[in-house]
C-alpha positions as CSV (number, residue, x, y, z in Angstrom):
1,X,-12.0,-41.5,3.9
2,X,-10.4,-40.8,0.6
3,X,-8.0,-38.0,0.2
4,X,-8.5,-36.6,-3.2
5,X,-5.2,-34.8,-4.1
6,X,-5.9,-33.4,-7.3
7,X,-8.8,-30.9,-6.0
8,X,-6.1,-30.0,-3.0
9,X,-3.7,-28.7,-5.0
10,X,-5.7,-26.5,-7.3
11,X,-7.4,-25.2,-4.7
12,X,-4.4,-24.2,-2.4
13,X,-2.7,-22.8,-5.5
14,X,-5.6,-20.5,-6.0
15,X,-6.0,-19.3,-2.8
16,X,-2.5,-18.7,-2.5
17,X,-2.4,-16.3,-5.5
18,X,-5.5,-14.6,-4.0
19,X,-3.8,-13.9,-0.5
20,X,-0.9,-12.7,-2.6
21,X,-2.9,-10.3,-5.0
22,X,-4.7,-9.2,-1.7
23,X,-1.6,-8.3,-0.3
24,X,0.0,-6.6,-2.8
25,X,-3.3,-4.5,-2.7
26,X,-3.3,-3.9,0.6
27,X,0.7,-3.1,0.9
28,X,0.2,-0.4,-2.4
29,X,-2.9,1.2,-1.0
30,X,-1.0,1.3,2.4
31,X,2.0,3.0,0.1
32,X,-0.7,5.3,-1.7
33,X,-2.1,6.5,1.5
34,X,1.1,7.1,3.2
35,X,2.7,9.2,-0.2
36,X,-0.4,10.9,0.2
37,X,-0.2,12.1,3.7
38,X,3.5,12.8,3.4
39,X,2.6,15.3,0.3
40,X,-0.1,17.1,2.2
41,X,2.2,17.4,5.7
42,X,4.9,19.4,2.8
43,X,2.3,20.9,1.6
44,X,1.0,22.5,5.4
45,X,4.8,23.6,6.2
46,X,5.2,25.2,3.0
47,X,1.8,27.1,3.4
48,X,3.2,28.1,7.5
49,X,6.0,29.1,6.7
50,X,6.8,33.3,6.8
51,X,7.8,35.2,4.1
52,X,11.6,35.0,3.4
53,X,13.8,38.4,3.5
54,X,16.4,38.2,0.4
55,X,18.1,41.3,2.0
56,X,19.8,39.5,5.0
């Protein structure tokens, strides 16, 4: 059986930067979500919250 080292190499590269372009995908749309959520959970409290009275 003959190892052929030069097809191993390209290939792991490759998949390497794949996995890492998949991650960074994942991990920013994970970021995007989150950003998201955290705007609309301001955006509830602010729309709860009473009227304030300036003449405390």
């Amino acid at each position: 059986m003959v190892v052929l080292a030069g097809e191993w190499v390209p290939a792991w590269l490759a998949m390497s930067i794949t996995f890492l372009v998949a991650l960074i995908g994942v991990g920013g749309l994970g970021w995007w979500v989150l950003r998201g959520d955290a705007r609309n959970r301001r955006s509830e409290d602010i729309g709860e919250a009473g009227p304030h009275d300036i003449h405390h």
